[in-house]
Backbone as JSON, one array per atom type, in Angstrom:
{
  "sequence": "XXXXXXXXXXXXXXXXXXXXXXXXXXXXXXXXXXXXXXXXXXXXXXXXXXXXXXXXX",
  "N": [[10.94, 18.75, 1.64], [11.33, 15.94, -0.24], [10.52, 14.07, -3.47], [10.49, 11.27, -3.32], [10.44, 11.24, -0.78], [7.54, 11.92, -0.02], [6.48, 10.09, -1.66], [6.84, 7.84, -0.11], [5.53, 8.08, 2.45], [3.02, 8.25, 1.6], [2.86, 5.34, 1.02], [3.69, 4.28, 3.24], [0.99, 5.06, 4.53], [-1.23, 3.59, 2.53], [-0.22, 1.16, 3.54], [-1.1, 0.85, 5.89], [-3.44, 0.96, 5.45], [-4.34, -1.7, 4.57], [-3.44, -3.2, 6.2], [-5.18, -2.74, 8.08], [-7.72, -3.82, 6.52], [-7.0, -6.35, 6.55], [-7.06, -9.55, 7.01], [-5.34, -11.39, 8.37], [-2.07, -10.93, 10.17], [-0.08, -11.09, 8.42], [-0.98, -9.94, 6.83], [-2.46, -11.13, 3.76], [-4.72, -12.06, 3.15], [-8.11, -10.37, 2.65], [-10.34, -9.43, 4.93], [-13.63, -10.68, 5.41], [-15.73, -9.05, 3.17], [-14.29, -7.15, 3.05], [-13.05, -7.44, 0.62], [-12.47, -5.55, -1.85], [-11.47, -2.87, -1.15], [-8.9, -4.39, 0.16], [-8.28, -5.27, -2.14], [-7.91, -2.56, -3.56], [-6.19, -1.27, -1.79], [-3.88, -2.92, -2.35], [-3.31, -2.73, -4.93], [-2.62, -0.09, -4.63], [0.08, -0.1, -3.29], [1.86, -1.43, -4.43], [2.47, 0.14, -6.94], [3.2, 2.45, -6.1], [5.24, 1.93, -4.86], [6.67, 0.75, -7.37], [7.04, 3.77, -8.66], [8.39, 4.95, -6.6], [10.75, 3.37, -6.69], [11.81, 4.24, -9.38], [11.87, 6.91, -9.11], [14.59, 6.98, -7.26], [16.51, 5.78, -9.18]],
  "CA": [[10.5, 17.38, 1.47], [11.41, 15.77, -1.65], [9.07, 13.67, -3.71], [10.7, 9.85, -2.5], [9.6, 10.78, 0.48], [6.45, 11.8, -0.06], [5.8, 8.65, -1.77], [7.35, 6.84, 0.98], [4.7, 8.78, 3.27], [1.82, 7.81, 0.81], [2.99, 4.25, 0.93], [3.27, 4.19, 4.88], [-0.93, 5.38, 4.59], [-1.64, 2.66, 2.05], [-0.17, 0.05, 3.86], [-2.19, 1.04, 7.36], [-5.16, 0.91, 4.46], [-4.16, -2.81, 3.73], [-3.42, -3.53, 7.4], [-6.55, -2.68, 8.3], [-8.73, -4.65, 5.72], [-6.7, -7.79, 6.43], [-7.87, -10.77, 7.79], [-4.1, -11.82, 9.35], [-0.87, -9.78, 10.02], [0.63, -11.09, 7.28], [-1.94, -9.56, 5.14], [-2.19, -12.13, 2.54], [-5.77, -12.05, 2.55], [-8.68, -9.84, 3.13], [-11.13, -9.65, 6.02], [-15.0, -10.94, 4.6], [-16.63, -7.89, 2.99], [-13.49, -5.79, 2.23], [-12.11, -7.57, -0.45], [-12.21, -4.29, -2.92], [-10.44, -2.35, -0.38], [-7.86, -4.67, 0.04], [-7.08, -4.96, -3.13], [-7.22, -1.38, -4.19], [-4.7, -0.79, -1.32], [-2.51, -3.56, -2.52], [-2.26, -2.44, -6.34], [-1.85, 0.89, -4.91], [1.35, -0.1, -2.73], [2.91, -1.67, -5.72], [2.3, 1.28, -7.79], [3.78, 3.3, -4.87], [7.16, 1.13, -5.1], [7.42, 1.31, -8.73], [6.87, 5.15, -8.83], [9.88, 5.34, -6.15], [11.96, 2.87, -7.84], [11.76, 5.27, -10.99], [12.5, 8.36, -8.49], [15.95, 6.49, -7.15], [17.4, 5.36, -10.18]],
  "C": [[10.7, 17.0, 0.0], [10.38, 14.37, -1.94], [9.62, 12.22, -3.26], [10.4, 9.91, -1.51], [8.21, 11.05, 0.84], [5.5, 10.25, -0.7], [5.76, 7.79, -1.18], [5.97, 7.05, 2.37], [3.33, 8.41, 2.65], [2.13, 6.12, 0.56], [3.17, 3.67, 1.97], [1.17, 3.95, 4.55], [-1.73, 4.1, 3.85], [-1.32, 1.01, 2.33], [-0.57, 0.22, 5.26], [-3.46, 0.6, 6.43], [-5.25, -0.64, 5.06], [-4.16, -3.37, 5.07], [-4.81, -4.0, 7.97], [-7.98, -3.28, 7.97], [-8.26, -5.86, 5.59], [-6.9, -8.51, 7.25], [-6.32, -11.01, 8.96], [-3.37, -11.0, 9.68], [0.1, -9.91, 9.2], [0.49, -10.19, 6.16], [-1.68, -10.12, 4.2], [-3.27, -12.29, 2.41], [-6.86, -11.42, 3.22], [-9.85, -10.32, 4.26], [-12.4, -9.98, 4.58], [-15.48, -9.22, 4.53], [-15.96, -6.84, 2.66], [-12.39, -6.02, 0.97], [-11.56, -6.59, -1.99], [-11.46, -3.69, -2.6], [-9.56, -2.46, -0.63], [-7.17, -4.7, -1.28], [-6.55, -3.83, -4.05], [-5.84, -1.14, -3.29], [-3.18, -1.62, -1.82], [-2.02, -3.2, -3.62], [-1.78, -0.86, -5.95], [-0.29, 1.13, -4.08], [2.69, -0.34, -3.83], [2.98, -0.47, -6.82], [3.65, 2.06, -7.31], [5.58, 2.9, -5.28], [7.35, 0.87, -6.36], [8.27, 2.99, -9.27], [8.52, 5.44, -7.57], [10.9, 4.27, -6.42], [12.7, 3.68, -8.7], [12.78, 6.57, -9.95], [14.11, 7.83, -8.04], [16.94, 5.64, -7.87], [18.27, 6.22, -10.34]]
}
């Protein structure tokens, strides 16, 4: 397993997170009461897709 796909595999999980704490299926905005959640999962998706950006350069 190399590490793009582990991040790819940790960025699957954090976007079930984000899924899950969203009000629509767009996810564009959180359900009432999990707005911390959502937005830890969202800075940590973007994180996610920087960090394998970096790895496939």
């Amino acid at each position: 397993m190399t590490r793009v796909e582990i991040l790819e595999k940790y960025k699957d999980i954090a976007c079930h997170n984000l899924f899950c704490y969203s009000a629509n299926y767009l996810m564009s905005k959180p359900k009432e009461g999990y707005e911390k959640e959502w937005n830890e999962a969202n800075e940590e998706i973007k994180l996610l897709e920087e960090l394998i950006a970096e790895q496939t350069e």
